[in-house]
PDB file with one MODEL, atoms N, CA, C and O in Angstrom:
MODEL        1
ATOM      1  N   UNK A   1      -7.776  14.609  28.862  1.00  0.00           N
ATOM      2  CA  UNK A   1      -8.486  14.447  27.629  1.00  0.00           C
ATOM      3  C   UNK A   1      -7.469  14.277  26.502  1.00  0.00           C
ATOM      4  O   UNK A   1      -6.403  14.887  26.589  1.00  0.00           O
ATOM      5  N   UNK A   2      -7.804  13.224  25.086  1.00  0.00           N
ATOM      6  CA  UNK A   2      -6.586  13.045  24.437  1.00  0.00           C
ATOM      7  C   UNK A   2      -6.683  14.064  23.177  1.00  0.00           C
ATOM      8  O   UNK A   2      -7.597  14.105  22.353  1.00  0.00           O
ATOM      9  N   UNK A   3      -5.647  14.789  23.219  1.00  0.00           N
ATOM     10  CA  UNK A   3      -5.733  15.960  21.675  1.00  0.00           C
ATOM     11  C   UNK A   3      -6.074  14.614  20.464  1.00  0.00           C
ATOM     12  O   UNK A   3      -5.897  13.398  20.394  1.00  0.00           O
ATOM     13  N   UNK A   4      -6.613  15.625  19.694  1.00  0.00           N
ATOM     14  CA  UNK A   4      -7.222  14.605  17.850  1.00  0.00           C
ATOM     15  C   UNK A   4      -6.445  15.713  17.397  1.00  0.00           C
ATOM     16  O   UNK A   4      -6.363  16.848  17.868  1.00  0.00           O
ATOM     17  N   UNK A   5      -5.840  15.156  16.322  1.00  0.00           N
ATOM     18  CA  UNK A   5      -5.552  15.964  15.655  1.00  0.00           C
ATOM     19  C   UNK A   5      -5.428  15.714  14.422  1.00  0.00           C
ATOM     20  O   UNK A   5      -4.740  14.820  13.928  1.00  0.00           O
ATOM     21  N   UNK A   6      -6.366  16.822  13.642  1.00  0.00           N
ATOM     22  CA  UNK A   6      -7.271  16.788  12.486  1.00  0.00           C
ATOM     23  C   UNK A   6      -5.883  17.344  10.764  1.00  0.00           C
ATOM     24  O   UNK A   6      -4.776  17.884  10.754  1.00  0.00           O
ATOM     25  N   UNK A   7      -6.609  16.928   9.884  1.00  0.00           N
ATOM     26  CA  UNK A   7      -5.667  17.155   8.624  1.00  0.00           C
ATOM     27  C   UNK A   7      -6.657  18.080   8.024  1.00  0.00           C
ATOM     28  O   UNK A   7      -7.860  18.056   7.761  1.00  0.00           O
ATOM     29  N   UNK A   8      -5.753  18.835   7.922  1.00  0.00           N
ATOM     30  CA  UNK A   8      -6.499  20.338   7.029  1.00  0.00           C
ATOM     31  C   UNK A   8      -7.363  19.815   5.777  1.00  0.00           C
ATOM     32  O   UNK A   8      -7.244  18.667   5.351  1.00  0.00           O
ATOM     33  N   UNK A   9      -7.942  20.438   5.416  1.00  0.00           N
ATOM     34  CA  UNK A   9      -8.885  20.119   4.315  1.00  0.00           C
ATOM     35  C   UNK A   9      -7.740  20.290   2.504  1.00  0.00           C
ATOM     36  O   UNK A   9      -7.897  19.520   1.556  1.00  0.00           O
ATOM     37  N   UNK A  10      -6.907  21.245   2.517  1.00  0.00           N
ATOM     38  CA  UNK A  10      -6.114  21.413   1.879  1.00  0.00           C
ATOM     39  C   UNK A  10      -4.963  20.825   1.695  1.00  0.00           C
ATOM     40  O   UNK A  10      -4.158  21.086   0.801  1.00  0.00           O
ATOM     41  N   UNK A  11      -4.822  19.723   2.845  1.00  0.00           N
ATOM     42  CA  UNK A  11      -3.635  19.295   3.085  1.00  0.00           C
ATOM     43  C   UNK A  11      -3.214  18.072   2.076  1.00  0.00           C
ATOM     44  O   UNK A  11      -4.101  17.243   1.873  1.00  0.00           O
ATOM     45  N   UNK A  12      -2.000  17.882   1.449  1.00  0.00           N
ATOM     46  CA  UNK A  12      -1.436  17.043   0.619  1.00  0.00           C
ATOM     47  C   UNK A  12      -0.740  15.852   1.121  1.00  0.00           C
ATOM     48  O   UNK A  12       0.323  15.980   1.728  1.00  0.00           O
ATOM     49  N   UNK A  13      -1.224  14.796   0.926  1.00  0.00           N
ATOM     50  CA  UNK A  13      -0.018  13.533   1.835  1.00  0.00           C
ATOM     51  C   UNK A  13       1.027  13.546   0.834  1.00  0.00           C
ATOM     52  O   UNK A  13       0.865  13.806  -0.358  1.00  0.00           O
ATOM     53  N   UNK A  14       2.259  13.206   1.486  1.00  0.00           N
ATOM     54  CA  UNK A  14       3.263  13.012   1.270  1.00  0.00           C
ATOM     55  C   UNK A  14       3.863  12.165   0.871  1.00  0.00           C
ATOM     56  O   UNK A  14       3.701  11.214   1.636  1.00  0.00           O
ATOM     57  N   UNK A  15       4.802  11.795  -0.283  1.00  0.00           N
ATOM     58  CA  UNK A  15       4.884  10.524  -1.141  1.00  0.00           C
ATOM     59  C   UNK A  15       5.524   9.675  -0.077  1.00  0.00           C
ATOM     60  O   UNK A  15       5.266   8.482   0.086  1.00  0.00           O
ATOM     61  N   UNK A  16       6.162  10.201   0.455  1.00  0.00           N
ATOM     62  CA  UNK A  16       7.079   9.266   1.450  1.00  0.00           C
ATOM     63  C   UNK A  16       7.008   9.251   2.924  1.00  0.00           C
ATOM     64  O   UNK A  16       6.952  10.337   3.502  1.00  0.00           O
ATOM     65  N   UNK A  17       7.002   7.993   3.702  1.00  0.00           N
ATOM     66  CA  UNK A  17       7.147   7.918   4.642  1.00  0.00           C
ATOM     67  C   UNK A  17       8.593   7.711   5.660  1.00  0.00           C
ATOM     68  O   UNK A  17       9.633   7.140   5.334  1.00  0.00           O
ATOM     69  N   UNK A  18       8.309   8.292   6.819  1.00  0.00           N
ATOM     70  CA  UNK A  18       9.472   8.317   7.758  1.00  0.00           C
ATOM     71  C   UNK A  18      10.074   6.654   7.912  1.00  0.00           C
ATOM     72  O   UNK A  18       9.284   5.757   8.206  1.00  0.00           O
ATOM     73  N   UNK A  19      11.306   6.415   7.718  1.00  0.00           N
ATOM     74  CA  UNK A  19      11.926   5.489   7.824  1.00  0.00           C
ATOM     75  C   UNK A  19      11.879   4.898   5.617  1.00  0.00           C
ATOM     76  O   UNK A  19      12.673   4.066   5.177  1.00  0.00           O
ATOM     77  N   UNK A  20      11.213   5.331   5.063  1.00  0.00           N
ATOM     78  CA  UNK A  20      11.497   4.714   3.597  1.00  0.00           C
ATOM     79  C   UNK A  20      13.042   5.200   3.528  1.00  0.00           C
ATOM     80  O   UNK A  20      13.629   5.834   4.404  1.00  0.00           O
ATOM     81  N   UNK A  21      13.703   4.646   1.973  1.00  0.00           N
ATOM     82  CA  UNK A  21      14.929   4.726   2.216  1.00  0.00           C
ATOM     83  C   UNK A  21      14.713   5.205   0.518  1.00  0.00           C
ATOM     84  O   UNK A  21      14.117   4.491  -0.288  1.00  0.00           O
ATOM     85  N   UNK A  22      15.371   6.658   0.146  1.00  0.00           N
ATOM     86  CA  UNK A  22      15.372   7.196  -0.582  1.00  0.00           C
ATOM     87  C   UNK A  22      16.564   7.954  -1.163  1.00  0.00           C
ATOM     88  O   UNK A  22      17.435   8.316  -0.372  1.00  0.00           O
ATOM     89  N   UNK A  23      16.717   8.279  -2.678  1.00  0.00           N
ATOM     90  CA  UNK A  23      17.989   8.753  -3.165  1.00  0.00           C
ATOM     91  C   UNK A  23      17.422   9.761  -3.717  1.00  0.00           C
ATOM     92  O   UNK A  23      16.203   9.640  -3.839  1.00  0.00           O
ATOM     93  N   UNK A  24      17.946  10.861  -4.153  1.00  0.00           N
ATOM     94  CA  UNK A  24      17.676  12.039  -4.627  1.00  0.00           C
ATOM     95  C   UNK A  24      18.615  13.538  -4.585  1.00  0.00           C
ATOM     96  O   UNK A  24      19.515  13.586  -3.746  1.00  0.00           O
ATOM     97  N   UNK A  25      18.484  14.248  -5.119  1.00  0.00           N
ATOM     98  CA  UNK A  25      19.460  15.337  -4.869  1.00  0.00           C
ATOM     99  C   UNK A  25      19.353  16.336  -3.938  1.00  0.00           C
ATOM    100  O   UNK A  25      18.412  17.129  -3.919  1.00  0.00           O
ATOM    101  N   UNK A  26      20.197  16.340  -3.223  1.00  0.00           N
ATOM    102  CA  UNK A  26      19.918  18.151  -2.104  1.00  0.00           C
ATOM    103  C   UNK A  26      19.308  18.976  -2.268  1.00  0.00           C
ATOM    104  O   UNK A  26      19.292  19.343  -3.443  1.00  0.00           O
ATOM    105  N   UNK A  27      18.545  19.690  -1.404  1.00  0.00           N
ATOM    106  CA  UNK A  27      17.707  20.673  -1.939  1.00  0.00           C
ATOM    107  C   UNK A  27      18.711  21.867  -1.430  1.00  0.00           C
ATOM    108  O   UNK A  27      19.245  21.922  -0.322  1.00  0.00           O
ATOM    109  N   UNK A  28      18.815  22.626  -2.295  1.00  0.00           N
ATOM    110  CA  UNK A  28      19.947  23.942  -2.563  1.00  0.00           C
ATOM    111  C   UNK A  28      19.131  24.828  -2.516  1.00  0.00           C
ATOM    112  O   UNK A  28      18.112  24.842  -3.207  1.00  0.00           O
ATOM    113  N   UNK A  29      19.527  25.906  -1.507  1.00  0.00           N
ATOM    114  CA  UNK A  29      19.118  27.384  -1.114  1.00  0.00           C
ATOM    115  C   UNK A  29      18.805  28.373  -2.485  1.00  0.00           C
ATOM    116  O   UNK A  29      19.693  28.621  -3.300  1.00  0.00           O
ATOM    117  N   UNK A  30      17.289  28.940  -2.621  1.00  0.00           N
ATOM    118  CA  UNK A  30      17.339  29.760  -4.005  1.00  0.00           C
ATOM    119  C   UNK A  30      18.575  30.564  -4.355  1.00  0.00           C
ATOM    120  O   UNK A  30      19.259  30.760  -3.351  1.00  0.00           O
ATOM    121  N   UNK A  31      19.023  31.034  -5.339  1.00  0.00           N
ATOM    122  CA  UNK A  31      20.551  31.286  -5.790  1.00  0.00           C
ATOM    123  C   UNK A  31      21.226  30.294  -5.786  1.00  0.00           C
ATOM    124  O   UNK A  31      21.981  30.267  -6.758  1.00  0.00           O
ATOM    125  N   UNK A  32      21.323  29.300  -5.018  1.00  0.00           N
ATOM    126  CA  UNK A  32      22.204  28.181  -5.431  1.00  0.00           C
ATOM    127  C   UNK A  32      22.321  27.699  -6.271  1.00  0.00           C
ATOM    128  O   UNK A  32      21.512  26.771  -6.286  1.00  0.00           O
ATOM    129  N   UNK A  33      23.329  27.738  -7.784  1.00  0.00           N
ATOM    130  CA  UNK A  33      23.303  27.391  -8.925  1.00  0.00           C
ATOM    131  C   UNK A  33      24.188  26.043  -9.028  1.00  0.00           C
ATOM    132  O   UNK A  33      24.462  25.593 -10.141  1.00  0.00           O
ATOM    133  N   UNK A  34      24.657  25.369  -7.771  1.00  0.00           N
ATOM    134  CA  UNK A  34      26.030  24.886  -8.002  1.00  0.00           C
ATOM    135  C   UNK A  34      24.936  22.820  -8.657  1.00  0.00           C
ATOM    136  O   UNK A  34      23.757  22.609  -8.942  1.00  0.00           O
ATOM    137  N   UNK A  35      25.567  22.334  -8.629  1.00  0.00           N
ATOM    138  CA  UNK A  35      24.759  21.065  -9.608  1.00  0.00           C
ATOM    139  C   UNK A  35      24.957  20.344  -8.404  1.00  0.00           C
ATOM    140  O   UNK A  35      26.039  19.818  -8.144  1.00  0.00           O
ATOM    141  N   UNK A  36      23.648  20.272  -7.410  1.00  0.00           N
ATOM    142  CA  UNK A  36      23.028  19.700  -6.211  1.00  0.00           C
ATOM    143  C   UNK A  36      23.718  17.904  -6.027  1.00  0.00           C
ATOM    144  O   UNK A  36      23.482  17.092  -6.922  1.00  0.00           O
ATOM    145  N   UNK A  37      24.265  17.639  -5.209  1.00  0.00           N
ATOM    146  CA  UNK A  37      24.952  16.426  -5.105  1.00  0.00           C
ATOM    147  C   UNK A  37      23.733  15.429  -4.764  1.00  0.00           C
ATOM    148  O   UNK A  37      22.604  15.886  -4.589  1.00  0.00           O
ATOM    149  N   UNK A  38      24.059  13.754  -4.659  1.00  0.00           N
ATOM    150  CA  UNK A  38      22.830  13.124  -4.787  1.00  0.00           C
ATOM    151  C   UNK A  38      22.811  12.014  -3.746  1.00  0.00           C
ATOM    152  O   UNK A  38      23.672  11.160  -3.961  1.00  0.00           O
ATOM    153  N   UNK A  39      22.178  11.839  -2.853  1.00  0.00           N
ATOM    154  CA  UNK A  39      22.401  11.135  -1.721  1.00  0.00           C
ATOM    155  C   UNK A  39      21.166  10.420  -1.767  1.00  0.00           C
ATOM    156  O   UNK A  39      20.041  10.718  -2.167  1.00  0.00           O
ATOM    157  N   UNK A  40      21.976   8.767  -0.934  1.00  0.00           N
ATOM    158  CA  UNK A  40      20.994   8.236  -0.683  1.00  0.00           C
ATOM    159  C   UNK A  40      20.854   8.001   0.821  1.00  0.00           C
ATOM    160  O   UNK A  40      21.872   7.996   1.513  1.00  0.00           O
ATOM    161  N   UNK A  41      19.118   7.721   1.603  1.00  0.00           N
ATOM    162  CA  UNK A  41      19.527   7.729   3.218  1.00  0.00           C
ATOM    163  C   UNK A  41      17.504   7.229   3.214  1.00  0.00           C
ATOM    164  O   UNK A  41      16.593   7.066   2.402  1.00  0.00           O
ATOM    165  N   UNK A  42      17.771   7.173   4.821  1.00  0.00           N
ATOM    166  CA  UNK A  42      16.516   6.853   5.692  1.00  0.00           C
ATOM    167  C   UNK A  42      15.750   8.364   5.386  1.00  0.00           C
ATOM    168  O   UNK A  42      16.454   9.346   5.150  1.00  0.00           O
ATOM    169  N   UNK A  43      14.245   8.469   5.410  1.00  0.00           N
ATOM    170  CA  UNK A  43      13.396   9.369   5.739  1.00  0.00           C
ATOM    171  C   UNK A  43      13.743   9.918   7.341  1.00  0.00           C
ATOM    172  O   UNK A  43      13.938   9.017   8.158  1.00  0.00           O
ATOM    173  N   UNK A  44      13.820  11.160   7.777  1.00  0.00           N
ATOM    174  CA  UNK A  44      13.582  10.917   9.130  1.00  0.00           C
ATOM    175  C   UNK A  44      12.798  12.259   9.358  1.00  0.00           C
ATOM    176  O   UNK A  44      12.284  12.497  10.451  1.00  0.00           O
ATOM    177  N   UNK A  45      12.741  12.879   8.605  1.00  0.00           N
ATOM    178  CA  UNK A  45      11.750  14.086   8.467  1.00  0.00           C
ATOM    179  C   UNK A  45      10.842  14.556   7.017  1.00  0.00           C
ATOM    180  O   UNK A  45      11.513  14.721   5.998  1.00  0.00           O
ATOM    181  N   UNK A  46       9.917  14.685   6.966  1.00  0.00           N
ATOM    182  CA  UNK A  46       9.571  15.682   6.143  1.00  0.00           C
ATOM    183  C   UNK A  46       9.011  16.886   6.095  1.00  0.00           C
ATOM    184  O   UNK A  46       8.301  17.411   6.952  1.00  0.00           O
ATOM    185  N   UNK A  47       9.347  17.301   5.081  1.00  0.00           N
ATOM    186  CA  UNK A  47       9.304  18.631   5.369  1.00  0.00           C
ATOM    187  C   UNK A  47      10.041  19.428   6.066  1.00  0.00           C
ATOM    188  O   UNK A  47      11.197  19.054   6.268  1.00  0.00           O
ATOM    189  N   UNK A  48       9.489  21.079   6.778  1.00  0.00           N
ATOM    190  CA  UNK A  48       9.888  21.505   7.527  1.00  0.00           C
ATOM    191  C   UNK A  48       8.997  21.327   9.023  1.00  0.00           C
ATOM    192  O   UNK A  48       9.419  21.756  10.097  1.00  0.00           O
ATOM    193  N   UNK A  49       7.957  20.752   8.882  1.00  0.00           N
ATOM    194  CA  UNK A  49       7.193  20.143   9.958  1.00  0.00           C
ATOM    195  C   UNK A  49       5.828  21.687  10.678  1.00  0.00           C
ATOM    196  O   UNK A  49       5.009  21.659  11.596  1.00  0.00           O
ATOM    197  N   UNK A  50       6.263  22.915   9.572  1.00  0.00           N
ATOM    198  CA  UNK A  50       5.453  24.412   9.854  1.00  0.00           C
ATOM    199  C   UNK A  50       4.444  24.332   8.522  1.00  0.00           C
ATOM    200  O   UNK A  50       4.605  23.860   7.396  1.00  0.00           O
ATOM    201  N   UNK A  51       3.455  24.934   9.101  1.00  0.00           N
ATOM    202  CA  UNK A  51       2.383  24.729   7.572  1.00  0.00           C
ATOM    203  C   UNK A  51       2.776  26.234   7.167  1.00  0.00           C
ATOM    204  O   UNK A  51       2.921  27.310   7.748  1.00  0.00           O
ATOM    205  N   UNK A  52       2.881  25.680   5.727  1.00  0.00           N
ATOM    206  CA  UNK A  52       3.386  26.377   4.334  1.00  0.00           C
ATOM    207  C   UNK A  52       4.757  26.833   4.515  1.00  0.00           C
ATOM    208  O   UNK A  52       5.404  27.200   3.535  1.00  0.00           O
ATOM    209  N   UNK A  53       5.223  26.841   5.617  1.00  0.00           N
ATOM    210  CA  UNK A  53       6.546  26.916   5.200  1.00  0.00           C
ATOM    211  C   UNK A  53       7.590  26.637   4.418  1.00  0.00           C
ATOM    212  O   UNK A  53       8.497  27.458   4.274  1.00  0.00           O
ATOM    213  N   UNK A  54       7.593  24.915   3.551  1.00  0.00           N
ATOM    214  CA  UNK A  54       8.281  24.705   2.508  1.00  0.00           C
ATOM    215  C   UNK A  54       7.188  24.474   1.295  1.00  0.00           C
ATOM    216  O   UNK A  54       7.330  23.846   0.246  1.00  0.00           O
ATOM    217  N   UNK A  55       6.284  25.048   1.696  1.00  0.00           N
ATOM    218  CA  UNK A  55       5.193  24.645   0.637  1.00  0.00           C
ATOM    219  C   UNK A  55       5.661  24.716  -1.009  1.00  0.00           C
ATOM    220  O   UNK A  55       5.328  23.841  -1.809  1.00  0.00           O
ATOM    221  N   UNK A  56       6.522  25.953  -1.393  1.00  0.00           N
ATOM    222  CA  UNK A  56       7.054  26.212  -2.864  1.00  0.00           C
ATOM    223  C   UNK A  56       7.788  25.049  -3.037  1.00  0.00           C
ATOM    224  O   UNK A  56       7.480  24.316  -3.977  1.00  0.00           O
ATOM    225  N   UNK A  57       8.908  24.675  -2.138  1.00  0.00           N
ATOM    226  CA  UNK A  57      10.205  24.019  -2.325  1.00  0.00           C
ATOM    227  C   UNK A  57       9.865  22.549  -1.122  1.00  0.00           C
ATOM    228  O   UNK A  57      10.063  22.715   0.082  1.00  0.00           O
ATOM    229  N   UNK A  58       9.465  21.488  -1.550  1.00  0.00           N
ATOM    230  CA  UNK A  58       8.865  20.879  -0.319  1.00  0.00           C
ATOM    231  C   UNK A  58      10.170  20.497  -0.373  1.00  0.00           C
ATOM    232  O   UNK A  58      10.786  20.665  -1.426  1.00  0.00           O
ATOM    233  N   UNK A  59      10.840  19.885   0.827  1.00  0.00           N
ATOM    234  CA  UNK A  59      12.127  19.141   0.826  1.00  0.00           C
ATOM    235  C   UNK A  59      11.618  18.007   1.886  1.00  0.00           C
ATOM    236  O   UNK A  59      10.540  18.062   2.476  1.00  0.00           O
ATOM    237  N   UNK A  60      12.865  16.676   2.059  1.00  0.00           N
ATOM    238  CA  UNK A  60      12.791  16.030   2.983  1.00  0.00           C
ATOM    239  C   UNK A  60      14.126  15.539   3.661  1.00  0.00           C
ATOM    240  O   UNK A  60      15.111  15.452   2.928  1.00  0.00           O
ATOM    241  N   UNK A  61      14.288  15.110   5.390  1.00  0.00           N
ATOM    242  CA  UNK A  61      15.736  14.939   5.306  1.00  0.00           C
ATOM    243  C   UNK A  61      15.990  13.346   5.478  1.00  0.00           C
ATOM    244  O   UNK A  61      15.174  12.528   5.904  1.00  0.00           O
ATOM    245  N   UNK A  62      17.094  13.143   5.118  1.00  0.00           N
ATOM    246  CA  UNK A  62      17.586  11.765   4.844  1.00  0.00           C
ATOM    247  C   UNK A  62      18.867  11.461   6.053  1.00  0.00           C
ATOM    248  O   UNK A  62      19.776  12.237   6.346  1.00  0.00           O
ATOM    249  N   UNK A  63      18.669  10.417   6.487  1.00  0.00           N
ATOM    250  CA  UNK A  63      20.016  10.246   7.542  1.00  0.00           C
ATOM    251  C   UNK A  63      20.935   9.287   6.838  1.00  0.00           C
ATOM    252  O   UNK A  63      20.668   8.131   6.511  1.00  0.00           O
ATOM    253  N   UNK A  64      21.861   9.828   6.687  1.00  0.00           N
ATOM    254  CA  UNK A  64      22.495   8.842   5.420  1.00  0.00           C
ATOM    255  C   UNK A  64      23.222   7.587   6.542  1.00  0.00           C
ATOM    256  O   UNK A  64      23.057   7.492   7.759  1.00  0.00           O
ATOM    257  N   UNK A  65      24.011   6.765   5.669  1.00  0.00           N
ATOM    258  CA  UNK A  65      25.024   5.552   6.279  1.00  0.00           C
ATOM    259  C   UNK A  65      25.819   6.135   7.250  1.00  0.00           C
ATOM    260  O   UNK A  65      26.047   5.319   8.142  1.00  0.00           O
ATOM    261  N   UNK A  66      26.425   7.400   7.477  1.00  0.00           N
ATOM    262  CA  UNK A  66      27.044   7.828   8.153  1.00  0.00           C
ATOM    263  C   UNK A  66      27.019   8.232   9.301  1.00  0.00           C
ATOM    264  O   UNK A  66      27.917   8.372  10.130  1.00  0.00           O
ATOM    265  N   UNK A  67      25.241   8.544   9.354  1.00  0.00           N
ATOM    266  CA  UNK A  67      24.295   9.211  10.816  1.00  0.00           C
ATOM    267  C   UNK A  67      24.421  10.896  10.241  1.00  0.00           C
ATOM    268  O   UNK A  67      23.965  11.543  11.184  1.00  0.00           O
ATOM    269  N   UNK A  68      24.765  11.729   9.309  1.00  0.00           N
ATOM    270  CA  UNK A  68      24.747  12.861   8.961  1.00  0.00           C
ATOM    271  C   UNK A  68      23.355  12.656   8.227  1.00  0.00           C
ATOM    272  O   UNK A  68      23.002  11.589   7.724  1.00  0.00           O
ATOM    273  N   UNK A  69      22.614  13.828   8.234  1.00  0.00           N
ATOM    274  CA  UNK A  69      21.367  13.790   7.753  1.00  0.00           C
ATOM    275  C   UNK A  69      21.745  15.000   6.501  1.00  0.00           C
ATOM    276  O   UNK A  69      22.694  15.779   6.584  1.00  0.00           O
ATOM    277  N   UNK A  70      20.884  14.948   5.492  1.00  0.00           N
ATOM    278  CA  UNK A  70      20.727  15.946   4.434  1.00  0.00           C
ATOM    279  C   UNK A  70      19.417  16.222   3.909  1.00  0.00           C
ATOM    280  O   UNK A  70      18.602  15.302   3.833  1.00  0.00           O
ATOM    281  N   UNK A  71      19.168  17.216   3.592  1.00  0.00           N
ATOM    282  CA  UNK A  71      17.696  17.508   2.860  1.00  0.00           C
ATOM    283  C   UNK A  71      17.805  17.735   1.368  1.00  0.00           C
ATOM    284  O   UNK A  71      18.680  18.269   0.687  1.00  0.00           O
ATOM    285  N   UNK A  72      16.635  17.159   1.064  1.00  0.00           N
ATOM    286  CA  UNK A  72      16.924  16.290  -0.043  1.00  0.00           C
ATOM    287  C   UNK A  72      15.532  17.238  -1.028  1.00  0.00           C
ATOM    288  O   UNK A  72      14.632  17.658  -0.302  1.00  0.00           O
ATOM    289  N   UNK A  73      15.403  17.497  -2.336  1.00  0.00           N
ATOM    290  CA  UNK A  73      14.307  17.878  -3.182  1.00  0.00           C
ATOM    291  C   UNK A  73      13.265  17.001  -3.241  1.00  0.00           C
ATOM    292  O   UNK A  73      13.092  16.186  -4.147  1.00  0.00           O
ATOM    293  N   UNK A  74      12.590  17.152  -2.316  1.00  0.00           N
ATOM    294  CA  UNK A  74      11.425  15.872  -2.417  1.00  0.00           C
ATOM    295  C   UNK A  74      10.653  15.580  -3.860  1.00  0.00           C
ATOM    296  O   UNK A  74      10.036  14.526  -4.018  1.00  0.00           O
ATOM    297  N   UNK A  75      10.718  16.399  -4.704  1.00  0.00           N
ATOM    298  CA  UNK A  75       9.858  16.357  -6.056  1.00  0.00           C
ATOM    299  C   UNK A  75      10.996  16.097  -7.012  1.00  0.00           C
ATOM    300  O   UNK A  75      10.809  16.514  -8.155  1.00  0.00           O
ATOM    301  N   UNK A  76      12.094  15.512  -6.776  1.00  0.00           N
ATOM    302  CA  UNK A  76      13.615  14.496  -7.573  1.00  0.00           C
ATOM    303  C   UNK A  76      13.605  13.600  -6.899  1.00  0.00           C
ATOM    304  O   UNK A  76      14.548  12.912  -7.291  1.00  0.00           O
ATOM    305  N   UNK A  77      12.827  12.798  -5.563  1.00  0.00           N
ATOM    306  CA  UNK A  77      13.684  11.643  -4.816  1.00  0.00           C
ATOM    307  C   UNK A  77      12.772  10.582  -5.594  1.00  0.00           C
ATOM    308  O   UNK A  77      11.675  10.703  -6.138  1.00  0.00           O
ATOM    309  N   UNK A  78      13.544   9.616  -5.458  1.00  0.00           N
ATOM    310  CA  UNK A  78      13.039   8.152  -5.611  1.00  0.00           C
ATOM    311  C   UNK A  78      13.181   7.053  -4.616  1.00  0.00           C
ATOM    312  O   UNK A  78      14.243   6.815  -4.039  1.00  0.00           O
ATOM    313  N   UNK A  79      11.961   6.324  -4.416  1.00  0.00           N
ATOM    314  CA  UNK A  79      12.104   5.171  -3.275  1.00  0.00           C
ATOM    315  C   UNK A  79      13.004   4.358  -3.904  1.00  0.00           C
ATOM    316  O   UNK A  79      13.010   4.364  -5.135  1.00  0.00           O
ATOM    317  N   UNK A  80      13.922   3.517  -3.185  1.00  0.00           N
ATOM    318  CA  UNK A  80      14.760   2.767  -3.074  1.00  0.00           C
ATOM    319  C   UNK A  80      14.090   1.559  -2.362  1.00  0.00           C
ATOM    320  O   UNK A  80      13.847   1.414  -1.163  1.00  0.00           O
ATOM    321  N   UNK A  81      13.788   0.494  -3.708  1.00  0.00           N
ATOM    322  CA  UNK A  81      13.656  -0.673  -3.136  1.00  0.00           C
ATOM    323  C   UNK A  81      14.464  -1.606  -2.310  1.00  0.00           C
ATOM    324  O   UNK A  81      15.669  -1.565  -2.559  1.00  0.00           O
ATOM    325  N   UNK A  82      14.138  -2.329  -1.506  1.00  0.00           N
ATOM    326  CA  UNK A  82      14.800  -3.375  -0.317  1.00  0.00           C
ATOM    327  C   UNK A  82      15.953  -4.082  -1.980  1.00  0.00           C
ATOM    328  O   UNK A  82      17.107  -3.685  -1.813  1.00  0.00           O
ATOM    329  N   UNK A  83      15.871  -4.618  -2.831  1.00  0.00           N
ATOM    330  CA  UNK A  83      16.563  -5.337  -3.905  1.00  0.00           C
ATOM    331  C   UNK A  83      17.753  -4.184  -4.246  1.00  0.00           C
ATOM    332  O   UNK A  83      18.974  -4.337  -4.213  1.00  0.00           O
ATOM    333  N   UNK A  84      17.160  -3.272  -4.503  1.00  0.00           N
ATOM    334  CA  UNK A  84      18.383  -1.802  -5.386  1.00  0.00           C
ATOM    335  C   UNK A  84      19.282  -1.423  -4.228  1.00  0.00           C
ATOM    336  O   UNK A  84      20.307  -0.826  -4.557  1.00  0.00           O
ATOM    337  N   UNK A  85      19.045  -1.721  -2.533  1.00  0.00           N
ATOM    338  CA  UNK A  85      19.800  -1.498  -1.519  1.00  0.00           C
ATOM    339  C   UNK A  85      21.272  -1.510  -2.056  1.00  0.00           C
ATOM    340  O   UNK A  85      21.291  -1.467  -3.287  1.00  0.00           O
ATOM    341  N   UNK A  86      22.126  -1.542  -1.653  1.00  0.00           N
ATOM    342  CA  UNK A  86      23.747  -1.792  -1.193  1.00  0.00           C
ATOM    343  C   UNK A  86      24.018  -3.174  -0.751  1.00  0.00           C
ATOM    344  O   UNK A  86      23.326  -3.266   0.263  1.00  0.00           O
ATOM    345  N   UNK A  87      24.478  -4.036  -0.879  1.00  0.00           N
ATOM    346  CA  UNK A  87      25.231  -4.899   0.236  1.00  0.00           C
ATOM    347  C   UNK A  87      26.085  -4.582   1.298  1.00  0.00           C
ATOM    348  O   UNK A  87      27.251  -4.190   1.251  1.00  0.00           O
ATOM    349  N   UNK A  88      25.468  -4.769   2.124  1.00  0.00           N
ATOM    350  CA  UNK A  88      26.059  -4.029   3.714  1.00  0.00           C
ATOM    351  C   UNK A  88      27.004  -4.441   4.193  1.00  0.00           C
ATOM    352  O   UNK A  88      27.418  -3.966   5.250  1.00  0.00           O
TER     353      UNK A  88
ENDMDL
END
């Protein structure tokens, strides 16, 4: 039999999708005062993927040019249009 699997009634979609390509700053551990560095990369997660777990602090992670991934302040990122890219 195939699982459905249903979206909470409370549940919020997410500005971004897996594979968009986004810049934004690190999301830094509470106490972290230091001035969050700013990366740009692929979607390849959001969130923490547990309900309410990042619910205060939503974050998302980014796989940058390098293949190192970072998590990023999802409520600072901005989509990165195909034009604003890099030349590769």
């Amino acid at each position: 039999m195939a699982r459905r699997t249903q979206r909470r009634p409370d549940a919020v979609s997410a500005p971004y999708a897996l594979g968009d390509q986004v810049c934004g700053p690190e999301a830094l551990p509470p106490g972290d005062y230091r001035t969050p560095a700013t990366y740009e990369g692929e979607v390849v997660q959001v969130g923490s993927g547990w309900n309410g777990v990042d619910a205060a602090n939503a974050y998302l992670w980014v796989r940058l040019p390098d293949r190192t991934e970072r998590k990023l302040a999802i409520e600072r990122c901005v989509l990165v249009t195909p034009a604003e890219r890099p030349a590769q």
